[in-house]
N, C-alpha and C positions, 0 to 999 in steps of 0.2 A: 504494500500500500504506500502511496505519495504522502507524506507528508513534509512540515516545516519547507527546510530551505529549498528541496528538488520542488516540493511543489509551487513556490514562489516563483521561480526558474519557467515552469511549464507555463504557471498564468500570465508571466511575463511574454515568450513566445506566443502565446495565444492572444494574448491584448497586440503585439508588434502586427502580425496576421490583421486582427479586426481594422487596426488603425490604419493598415497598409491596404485597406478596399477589399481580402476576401472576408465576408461574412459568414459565408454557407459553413457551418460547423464541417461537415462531411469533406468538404474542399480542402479547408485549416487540417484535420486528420491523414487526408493523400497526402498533402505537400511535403509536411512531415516527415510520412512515410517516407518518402522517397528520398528527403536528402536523408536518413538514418539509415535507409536501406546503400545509398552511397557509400555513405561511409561506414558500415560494415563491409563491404567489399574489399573496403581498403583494409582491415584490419584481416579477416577471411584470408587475405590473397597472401600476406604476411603469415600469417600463421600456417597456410598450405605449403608456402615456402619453406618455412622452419621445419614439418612433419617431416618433407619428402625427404630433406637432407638428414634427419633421424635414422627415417627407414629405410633409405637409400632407393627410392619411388622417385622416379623423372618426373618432375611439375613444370609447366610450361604457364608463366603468371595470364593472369586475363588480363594485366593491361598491354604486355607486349612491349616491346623495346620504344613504339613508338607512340604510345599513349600515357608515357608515364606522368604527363600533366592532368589526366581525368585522377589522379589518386587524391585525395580528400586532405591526404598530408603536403600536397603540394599546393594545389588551385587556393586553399585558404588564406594562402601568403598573399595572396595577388590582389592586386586595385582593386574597387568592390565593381569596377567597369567590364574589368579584363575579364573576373571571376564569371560575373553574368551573364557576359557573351559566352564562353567559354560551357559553361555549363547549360544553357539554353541550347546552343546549337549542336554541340558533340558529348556533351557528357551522357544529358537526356536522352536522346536518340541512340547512346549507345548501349544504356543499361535497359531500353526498351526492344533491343535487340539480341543481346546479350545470349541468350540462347538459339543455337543452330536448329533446334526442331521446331518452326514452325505452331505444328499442333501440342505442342506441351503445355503445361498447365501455365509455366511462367508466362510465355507466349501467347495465351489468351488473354490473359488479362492485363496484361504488359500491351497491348497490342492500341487499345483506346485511352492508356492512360495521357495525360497534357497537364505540360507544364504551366502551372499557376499564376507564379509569382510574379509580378507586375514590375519591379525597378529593383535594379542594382543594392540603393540603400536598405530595402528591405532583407533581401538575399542574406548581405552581408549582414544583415544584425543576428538574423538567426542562425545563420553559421555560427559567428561568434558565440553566439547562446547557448546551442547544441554541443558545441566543444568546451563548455567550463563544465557540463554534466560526464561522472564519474561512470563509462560504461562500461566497468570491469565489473560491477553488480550483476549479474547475469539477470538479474528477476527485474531490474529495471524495465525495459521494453515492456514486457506485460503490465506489471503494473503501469506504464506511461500513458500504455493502448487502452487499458482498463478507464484509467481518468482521465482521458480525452475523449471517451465514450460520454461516460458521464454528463457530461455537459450536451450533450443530445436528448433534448427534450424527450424521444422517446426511447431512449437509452434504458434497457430492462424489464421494460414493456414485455416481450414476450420471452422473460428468461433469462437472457445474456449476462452472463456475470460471468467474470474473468476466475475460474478455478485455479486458486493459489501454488502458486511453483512446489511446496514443498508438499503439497499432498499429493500432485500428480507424480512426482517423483516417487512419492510413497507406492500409487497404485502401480507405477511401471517396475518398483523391484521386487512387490509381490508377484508379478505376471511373470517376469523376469525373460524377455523375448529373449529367443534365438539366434544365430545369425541369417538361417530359412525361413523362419515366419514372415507370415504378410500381416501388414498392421497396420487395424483404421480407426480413423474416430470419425463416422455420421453426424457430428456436428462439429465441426474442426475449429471453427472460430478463428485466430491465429498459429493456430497448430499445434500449441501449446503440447500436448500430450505426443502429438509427434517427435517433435522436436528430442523431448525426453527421453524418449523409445531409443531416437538414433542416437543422443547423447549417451546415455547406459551401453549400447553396443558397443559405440567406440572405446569405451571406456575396458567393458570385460573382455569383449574378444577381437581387440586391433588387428591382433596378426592374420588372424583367422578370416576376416574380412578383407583388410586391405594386401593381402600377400596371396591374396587366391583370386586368381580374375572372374571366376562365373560369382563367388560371394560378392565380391565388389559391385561386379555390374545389376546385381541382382537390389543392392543396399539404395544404390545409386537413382534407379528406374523404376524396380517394379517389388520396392517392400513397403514403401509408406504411400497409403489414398486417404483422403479427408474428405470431405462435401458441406459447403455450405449455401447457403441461400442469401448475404450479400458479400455481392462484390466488393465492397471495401475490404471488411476482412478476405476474402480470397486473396486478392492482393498482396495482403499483409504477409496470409500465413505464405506464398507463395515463397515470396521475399524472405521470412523466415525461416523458412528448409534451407533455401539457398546458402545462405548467410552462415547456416550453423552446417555446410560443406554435404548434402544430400543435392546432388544436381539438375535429377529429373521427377521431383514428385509427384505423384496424382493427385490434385487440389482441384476438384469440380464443382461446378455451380449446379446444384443439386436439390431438391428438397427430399430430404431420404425416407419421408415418408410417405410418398406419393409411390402413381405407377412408371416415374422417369427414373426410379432406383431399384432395379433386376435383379440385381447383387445378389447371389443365392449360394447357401455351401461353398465361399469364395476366401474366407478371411481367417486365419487362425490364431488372431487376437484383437481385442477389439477395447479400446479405452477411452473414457468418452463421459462427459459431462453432459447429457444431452436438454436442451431447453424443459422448463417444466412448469410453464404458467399459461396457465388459458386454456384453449380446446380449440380442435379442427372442425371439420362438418365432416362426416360422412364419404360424400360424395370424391371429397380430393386424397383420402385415406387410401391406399391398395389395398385392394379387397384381401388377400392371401391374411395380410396382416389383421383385418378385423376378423379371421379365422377365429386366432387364438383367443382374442378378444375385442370384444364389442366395445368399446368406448372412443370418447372423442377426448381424454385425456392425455396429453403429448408423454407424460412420461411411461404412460404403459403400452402406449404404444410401442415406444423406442425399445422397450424390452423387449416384445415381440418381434420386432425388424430386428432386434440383433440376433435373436437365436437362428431366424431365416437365414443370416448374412455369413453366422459362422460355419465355417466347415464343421464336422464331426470332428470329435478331439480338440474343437477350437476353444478357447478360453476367454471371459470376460471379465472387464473390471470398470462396476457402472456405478456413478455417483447416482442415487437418488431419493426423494423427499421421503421425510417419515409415514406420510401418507401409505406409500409404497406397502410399506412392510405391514402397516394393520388396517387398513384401511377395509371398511365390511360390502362395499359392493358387489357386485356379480362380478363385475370387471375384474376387480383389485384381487379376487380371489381366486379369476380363471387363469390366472398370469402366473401367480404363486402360483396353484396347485401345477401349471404348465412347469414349471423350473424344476420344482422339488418330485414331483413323479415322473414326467419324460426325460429330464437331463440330471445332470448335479448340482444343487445347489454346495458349495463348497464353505461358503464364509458369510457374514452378517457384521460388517464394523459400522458401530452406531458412532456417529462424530456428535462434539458442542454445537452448538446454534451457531456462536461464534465465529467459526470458522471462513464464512463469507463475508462477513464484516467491515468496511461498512454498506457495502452494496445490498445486502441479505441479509433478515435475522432467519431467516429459515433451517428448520432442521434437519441436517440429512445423513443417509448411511451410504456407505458401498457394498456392495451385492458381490458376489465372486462367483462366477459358476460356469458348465465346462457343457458344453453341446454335448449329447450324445445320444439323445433321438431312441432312448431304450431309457431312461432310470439310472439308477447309481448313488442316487444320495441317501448315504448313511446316515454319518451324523454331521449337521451342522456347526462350525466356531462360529461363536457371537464374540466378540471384544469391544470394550465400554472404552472407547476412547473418551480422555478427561481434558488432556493437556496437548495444543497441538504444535508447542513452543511458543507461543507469541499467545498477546493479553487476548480476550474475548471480548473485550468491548470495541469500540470504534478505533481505537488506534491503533490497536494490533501489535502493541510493543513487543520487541522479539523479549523472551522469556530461557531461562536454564531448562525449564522442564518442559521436557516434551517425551507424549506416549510411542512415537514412529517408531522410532528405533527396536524399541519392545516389541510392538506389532510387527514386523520386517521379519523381526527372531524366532519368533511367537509360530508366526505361519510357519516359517519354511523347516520346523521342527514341528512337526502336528503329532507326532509319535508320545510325546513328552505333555500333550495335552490333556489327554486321556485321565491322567489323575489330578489336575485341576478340578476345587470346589466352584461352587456358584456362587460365590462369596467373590470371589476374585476378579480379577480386569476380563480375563476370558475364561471360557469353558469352553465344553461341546454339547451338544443338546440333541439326542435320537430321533430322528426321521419319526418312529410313530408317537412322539410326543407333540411334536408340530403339529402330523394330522390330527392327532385329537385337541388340538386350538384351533383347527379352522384354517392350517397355513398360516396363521399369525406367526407374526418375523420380529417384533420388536423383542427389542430385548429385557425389556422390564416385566416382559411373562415370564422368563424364567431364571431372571437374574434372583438370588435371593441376600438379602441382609444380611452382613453379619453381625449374632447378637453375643453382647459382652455381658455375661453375667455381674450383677452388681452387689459388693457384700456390704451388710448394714449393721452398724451395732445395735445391743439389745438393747429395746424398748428401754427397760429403767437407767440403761447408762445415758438414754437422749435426753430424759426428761431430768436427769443428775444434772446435763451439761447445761439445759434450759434455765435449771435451777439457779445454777452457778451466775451464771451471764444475769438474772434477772435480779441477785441479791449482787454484784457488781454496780448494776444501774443503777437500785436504790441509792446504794453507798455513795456513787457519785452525784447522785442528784440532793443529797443531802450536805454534799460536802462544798457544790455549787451555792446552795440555799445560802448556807453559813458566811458565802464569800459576799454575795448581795447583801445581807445584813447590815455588814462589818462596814 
């Protein structure tokens, strides 16, 4: 979350924008983008350099011997005249180009984007602006994109809320991808969960990827798809795969729960914050999907499109409302009973309210469960998450305590769960105790208290000590009297 001095910084850019004639909120947001997304390139193309000579991998820079004035650490030196022209006629044009396929996701939407910004002095202020901000914070960008949404009057309207860097990180070492899985999120927003996915790969299995050419080509082109329904974010996340060294990602304009998203048995992980406020009609819903269940509620839908979406043996990790989990409708119940009897339901972490804050007080869990189109779920883990490092109220102060870590542990040791009470952060809870609640998923059905026996002295020693204290007071209140007197 933005706050104090970055976010002084931001409103500042944003006032130089309104005072410099663009208004359109959405306008101020691209222009942004794109000098950010510039200047990640320039740091991206350094840091590709630095890798290859590591690993001993031939990199060939994208500016090329004879562009080395588009680099972000050069053009900012220059007259705010030089810069303008400079970046108007070749910079723009060349990061809109930037990609050789044509049809690629960058490439679409690259393809209508137009440069904005009106005069030289304004360019230059926000350059300026944009380089005294510290972008070695990784979570910066998100939260940037987050509160510059914000300020769009219909900003969260249907949902949109930026799911916080450390939880999605959470969900992607729970899942803990491969270097052959395919990996989506249905409502990709900035790509956020993407992004994560490919950041953890590089991290656990560099060699394995980058020192094997069909894994590489595979990381590169056809392991990360997203879908969203605006092109601003599309954009974004576009720019974002790009940026964080993934070159050709699938980033479509989609609404993934319509009948424009076929996607069937296709996906063998799927991580995703999907929107959860409001309701569809019927009519624009894919019928396949009101199969499972009847409603026009976006989040039990998205449950249902993700089971369609994943392959058999494919694995999910879905942020959603507490609704979700107990909610008494025909719907909320045909959804559950669809997870926990046809596939595996695997896990139940109930998060704070907090957690969104301050975009959301909303309450939400993650759901874990595994396609498999026959049954399988034993027993359920539920874990009470308390603490998710940072305060719960609006500021979000980062905090020492935080449950993730536990959690991360917790799962991928489920052997050692087994003798866990319900007294504790997590348990497990059997398959036919669930059905007999009705598929009820919260966790305060079967979380239970733990009670502290409490020891009391004997009756006459209380009424001794009452005693005591009561011929005390007199004493004093007598000795008070005497001093009035006097």
């Amino acid at each position: 979350m933005i706050t104090g001095e970055l976010k002084n910084k931001i409103d500042s850019i944003w006032t130089m924008f309104w005072t410099g004639g663009i208004t359109n909120p959405l306008d101020v947001i691209e222009q942004i983008t794109y000098l950010i997304f510039i200047r990640d390139l320039d740091d991206m193309d350094n840091t590709r350099s630095k890798e290859s000579t590591m690993l001993g991998v031939p990199y060939e820079s994208i500016f090329g011997a004879n562009r080395k004035q588009y680099k972000w650490s050069v053009f900012r030196d220059f007259p705010a005249a030089k810069m303008y022209e400079l970046i108007q006629d070749k910079v723009f044009p060349f990061i809109k180009k930037l990609h050789d396929n044509k049809d690629s996701s960058y490439s679409k939407y690259m393809g209508d984007a137009i440069f904005k910004i009106p005069t030289p002095q304004l360019l230059e202020k926000v350059i300026t602006a944009l380089d005294e901000i510290d972008w070695k914070n990784k979570d910066i960008r998100g939260d940037l994109y987050e509160y510059l949404l914000s300020k769009i009057a219909t900003a969260g309207t249907n949902g949109q809320f930026r799911t916080p860097r450390h939880i999605i990180r959470m969900m992607v070492e729970l899942l803990a991808p491969k270097p052959d899985d395919v990996i989506c999120d249905p409502a990709c927003g900035t790509s956020g969960f993407l992004v994560s996915a490919g950041e953890f790969l590089k991290e656990k299995y560099l060699n394995e990827i980058f020192y094997n050419k069909k894994q590489k080509a595979h990381y590169m082109n056809d392991m990360f798809h997203g879908f969203d329904m605006d092109r601003t974010m599309l954009r974004i996340g576009a720019m974002n795969m790009m940026t964080h060294g993934i070159d050709n990602p699938d980033i479509q304009y989609r609404d993934s729960l319509s009948d424009q998203n076929t996607d069937t048995n296709k996906y063998s992980i799927i991580l995703t914050n999907p929107p959860f406020k409001g309701s569809l009609d019927y009519d624009i819903v894919s019928a396949d999907i009101l199969k499972v269940t009847k409603t026009k509620k976006t989040e039990l839908l998205f449950l249902a499109l993700i089971l369609r979406m994943l392959k058999t043996g494919g694995r999910c990790a879905s942020i959603v409302p507490d609704g979700v989990l107990f909610g008494s409708s025909a719907a909320h119940k045909s959804i559950r009973k669809e997870i926990i009897e046809n596939h595996r339901l695997e896990a139940v972490i109930s998060m704070p309210s907090g957690v969104f804050k301050p975009y959301a007080g909303v309450s939400t869990a993650i759901l874990i469960f595994t396609k498999t189109g026959h049954g399988g779920t034993d027993n359920v883990w539920f874990y009470d998450m308390q603490a998710d490092g940072y305060s719960l109220d609006d500021k979000r102060t980062e905090l020492a305590i935080s449950d993730i870590p536990d959690i991360v542990a917790r799962f991928h040791a489920m052997e050692k769960e087994k003798e866990r009470k319900r007294t504790e952060k997590s348990f497990l809870v059997p398959k036919v105790e669930i059905v007999k609640n009705d598929y009820d998923l919260s966790i305060n059905k079967y979380k239970q208290s733990a009670y502290v026996a409490e020891s009391y002295p004997p009756p006459h020693e209380i009424l001794a000590e009452i005693n005591k204290l009561e011929q005390e007071i007199t004493e004093g209140l007598k000795a008070l009297g005497k001093m009035v007197e006097e």
